[in-house]
N, C-alpha and C positions, 0 to 999 in steps of 0.2 A: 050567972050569965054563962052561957055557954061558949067554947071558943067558936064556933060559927058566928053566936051573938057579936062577940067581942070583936073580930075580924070584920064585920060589916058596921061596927059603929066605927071603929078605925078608918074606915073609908069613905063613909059618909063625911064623917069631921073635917077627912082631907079633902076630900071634894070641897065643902063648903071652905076653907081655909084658903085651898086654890082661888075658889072663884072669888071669895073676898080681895087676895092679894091681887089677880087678874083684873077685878073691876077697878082697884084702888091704883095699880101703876097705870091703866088704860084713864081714870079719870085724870092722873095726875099729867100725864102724857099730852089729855085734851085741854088742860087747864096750860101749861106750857105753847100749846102752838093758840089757845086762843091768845096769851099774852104778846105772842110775837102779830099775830094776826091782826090785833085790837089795838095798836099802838096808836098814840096821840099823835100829831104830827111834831110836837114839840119834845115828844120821849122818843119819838122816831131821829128826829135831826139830834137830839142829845145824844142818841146810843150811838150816832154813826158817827159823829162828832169823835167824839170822846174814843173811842175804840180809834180809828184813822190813826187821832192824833199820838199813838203809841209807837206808831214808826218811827217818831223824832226822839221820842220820851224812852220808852220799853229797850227800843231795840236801836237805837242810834250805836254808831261806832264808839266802844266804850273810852279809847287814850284821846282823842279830841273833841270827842260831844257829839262831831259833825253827824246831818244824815248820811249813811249811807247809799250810794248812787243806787244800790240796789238790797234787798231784803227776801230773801230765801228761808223758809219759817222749814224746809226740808234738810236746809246744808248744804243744797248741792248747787257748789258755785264755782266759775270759770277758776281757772287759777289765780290764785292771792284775790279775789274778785271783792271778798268780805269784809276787807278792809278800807275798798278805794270809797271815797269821800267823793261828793260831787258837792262844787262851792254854790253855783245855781238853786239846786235841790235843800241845800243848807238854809238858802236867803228864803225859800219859802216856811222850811222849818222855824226861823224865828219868831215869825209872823206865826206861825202855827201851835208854837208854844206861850208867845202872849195871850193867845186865845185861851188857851189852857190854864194858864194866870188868872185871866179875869174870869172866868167862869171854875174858877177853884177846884179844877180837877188837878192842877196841882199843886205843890205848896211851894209859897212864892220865893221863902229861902231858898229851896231846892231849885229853884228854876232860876233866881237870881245866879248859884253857885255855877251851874250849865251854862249858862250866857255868859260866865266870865271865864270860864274854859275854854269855850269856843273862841270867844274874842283874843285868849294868849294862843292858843291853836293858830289864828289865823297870821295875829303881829307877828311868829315866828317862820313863817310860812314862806315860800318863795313867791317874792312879786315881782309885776315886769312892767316897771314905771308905773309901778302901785296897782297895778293889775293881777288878781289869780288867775291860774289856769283852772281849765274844765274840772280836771279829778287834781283829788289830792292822795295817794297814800297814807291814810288816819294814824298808821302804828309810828310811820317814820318823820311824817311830815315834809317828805319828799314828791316832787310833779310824778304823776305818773300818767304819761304821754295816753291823748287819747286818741291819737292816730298818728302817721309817720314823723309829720312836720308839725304837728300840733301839739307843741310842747312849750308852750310857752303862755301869753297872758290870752284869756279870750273875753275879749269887752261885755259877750252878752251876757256868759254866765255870772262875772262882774257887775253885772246892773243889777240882774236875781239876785244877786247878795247884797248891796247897796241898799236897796227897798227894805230888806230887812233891818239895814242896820240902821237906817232913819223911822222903822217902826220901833224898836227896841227904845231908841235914846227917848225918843218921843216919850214913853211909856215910862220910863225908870230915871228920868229926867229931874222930875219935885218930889221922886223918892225918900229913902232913909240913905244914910251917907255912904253904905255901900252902894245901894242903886245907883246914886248919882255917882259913883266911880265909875260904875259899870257901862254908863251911858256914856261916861266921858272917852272910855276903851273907843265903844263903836261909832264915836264922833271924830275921833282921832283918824280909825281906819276908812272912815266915810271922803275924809278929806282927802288924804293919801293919794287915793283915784287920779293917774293925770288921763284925766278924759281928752286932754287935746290930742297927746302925742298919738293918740290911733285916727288922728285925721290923715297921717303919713302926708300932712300939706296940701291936702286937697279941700274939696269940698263937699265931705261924707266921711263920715263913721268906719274903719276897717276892722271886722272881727277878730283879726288873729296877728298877735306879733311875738315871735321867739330870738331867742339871741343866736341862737342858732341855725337859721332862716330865715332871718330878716321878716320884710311883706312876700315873702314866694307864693303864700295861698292864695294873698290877693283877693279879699273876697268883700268889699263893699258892702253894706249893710243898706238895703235898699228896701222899700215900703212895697206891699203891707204882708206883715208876717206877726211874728211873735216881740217882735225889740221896738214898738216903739215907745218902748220905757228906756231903753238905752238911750235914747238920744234925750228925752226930756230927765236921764237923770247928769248927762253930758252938759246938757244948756243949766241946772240948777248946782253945778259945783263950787262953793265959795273959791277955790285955788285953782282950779285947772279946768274952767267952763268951755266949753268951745263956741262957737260962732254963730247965730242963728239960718247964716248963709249954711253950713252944712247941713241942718234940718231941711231946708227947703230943696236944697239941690240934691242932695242925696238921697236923704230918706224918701222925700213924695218926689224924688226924679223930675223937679224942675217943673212940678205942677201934673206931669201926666201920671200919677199915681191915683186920681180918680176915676171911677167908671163909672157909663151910664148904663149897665148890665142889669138884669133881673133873673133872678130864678123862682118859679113857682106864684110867680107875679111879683116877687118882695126884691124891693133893689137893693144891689150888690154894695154901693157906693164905691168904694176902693178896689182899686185891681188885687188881688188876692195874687199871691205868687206860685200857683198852680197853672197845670194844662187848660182847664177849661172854666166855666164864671158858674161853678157851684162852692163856689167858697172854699177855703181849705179846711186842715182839721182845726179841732175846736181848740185845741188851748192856745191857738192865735188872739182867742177871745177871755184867756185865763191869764197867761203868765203874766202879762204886761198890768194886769188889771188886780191883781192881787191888793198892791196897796193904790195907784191911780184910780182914782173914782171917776169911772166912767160918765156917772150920771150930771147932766148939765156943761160935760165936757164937749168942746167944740173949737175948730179951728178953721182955715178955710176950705179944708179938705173935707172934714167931715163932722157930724156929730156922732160921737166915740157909742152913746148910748146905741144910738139905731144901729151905728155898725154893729154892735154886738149882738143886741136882739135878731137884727137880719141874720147874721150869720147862722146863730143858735137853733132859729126857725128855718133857716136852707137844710140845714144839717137833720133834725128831725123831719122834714119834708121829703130829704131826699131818701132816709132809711122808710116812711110812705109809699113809697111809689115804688123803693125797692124790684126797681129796675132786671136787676140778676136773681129775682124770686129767691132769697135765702130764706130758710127756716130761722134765722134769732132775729129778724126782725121785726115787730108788732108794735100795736099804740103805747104801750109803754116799754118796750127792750130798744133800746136806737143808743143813740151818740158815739163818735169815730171822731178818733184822734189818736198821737200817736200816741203807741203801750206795745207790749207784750202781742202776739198775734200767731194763727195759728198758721205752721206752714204744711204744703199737702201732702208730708206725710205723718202729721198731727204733732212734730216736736213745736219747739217755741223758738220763736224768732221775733223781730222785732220791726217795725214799720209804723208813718205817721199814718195811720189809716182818713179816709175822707170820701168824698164822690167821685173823686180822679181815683184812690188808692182802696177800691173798698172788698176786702175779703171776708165780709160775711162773719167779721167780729165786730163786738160792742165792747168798747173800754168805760164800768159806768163811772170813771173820776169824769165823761166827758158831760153827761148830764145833769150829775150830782154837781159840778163846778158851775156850771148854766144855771147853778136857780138864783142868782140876780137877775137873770134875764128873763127866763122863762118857769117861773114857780112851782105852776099848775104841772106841766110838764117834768118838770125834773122831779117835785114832791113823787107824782103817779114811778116815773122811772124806779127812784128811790124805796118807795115801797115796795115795788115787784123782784127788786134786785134781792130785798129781805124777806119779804114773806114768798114770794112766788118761787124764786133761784137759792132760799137760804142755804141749804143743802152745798149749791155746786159753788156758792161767790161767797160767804162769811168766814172770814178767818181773823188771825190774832190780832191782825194791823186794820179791821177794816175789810171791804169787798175786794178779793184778788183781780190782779189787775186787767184781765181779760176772757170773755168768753166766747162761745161759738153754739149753737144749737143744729147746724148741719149734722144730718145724719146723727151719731152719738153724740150726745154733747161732751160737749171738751171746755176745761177750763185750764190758764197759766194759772195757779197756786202760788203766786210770787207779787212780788211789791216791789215799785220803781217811786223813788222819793219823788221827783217831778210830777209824777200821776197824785201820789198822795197828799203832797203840800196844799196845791188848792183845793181841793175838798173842803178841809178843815178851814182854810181861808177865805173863802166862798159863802162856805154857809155862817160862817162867825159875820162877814159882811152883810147876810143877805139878813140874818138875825136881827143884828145889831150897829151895823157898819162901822165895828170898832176899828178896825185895819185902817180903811178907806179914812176914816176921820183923825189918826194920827198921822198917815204919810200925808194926806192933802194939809195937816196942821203946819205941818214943817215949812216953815218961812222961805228956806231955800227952793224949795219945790213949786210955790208961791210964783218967787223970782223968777226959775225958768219955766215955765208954762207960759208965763207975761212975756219973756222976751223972745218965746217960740211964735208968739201969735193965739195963744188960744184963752177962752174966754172959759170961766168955770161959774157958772149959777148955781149949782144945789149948794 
């Protein structure tokens, strides 16, 4: 063979070797996005499940357990920021990690071992008449103030932590003899709560009391928002219940906390505590409901199911009609609520987004948390977030917390525990309504619902 010969079989070979290799990564390539493309609905909510639930697990703050208020997979966080703990964001993580429990993504030693961290994390903690404050400092286990005079107990993130800690005992309660320690930790600090003393002697709920500011904030806990699981876990306290007269006077304002409002023809029921009667943001319809089971839930105010459906359905109607013609929103990109959000000159800032508040971002914990409500809806959302947006929203914790499709699309790359808690809790309920079926089990919880007024069928 000549070297001519020999020189053109060399290159024929490589040609043919390229094109092999070429055909072989392009098939593997297609084989890859039809997996992500072709998913089941059931391997779809397992992968987003499961992945979420890593913010509590993976990347929780390592000297207390707790979640982290916030989650930067880049590092680059406000000062000392890495550290602070949020108790709120915490009490959905409990809940978030029994799911993990029971569906065996993790192992239940291990998560026994967490849950008993957390629980000496918190008995060491500073309380204020058995109340945490908002953030904690994880390394020190010190308050760290979340604004001037807010430095002391704050009753609502206290309730987020409460529902946790009556899903937890629930769960680990007819355990093995650790569990049942374990249970017995977060029944101890369940009790603890004196839910009276933030009546300040009135007749309502006050969110904030520090010892070093007494009531200055002043700030009444009035219906309808995101707390009212504060009050129904105030009315269910074996030691420090408070009054049923405060529910009534306070929270539903002496009965005028209903409305006969409609948006989009769907009635509002409740005055929502916004500008105008398109509902607020959505996790008014998540936090409270994490472990309360909405369904069959009903008082003279409302029934808790349609409120939430209503609102879910304002909320996607209104990103419809989409008013300020933005480019990210279509039949399946919507829900607004607060998160992460883009400011105009594309840093990140942060806002409860809604129809009063709406900038043309979509936070998807808000319709991914919705699919008790609206299934069809959140499942299509859900999909689009992963096969359509995979690229700009999947990251190590789950869908980053916020995006924008104006102009360049933009996304926050970042994770806020309160965003990512009910995801995970949401869809474990909307699965299996394992959450919902231990906080509503709790006898105490029982108690105050009955003596709030409200009537539970499911």
């Amino acid at each position: 063979m000549t070297n001519y010969q020999s020189i053109l079989s060399f290159f024929i070979i490589s040609l043919l070797l390229f094109g092999c290799k070429s055909e072989s990564e392009k098939n593997k390539n297609e084989l890859e996005k039809s997996e992500t493309e072709t998913l089941s609905e059931e391997a779809l909510l397992d992968t987003v499940q499961k992945q979420t639930l890593k913010y509590f697990w993976d990347y929780a703050e390592p000297n207390s357990g707790m979640a982290r208020e916030r989650y930067h997979p880049d590092g680059d966080y406000p000062k000392n920021d890495e550290h602070v703990v949020t108790t709120g964001g915490s009490g959905f993580g409990l809940m978030a990690i029994v799911s993990g429990m029971e569906r065996k993504w993790i192992q239940r030693d291990s998560a026994v071992a967490r849950l008993d961290k957390i629980a000496d994390f918190l008995n060491n903690a500073p309380r204020f008449h058995g109340v945490w404050p908002h953030w904690l400092n994880g390394e020190t286990g010190d308050v760290q103030a979340f604004s001037d005079k807010d430095n002391g107990g704050d009753l609502v993130e206290t309730s987020f932590l409460a529902q946790g800690f009556i899903v937890v005992r629930e769960y680990l309660k007819n355990g093995n003899e650790e569990e049942k320690a374990v249970a017995a930790k977060y029944d101890e600090l369940w009790k603890g709560i004196e839910w009276e003393w933030y009546t300040n002697n009135k007749n309502g709920l006050y969110w904030h009391w520090s010892p070093d500011y007494q009531w200055e904030m002043d700030f009444m806990i009035e219906g309808y928002n995101e707390c009212l699981i504060t009050y129904v876990m105030a009315a269910s306290s074996p030691d420090h219940a408070i009054d049923a007269k405060a529910y009534h006077d306070g929270w539903a304002r002496s009965g005028n906390i209903v409305s006969d409002k409609e948006a989009y023809g769907i009635p509002l029921i409740l005055k929502h505590n916004t500008r105008g009667d398109k509902a607020g943001p959505l996790f008014w319809a998540h936090y409270s409901y994490l472990g309360l089971n909405p369904k069959g839930l009903e008082d003279k105010y409302a029934n808790y199911w349609d409120l939430n459906v209503n609102h879910t359905k304002i909320n996607y109607e209104y990103t419809q009609e989409n008013p300020n013609n933005s480019e990210t929103y279509n039949e399946n990109s919507w829900g607004l609520t607060a998160s992460y959000t883009r400011n105009e000159d594309d840093g990140i800032g942060y806002t409860a987004h809604s129809p009063d508040d709406d900038k043309g971002v979509v936070s998807p914990t808000a319709a991914i948390s919705s699919i008790p409500y609206t299934p069809e809806l959140s499942m299509n959302a859900m999909r689009y977030f992963f096969e359509d947006q995979n690229e700009l929203l999947w990251g190590p914790a789950g869908f980053y917390d916020a995006y924008s499709l104006e102009g360049e699309d933009w996304v926050a790359p970042k994770y806020l525990a309160i965003d990512q808690g009910p995801q995970v809790v949401m869809i474990e309920n909307y699965r299996s309504g394992l959450i919902w079926d231990l906080f509503m089990g709790a006898p105490e919880v029982q108690n105050g619902l009955e003596k709030l007024g409200f009537n539970t069928s499911d």
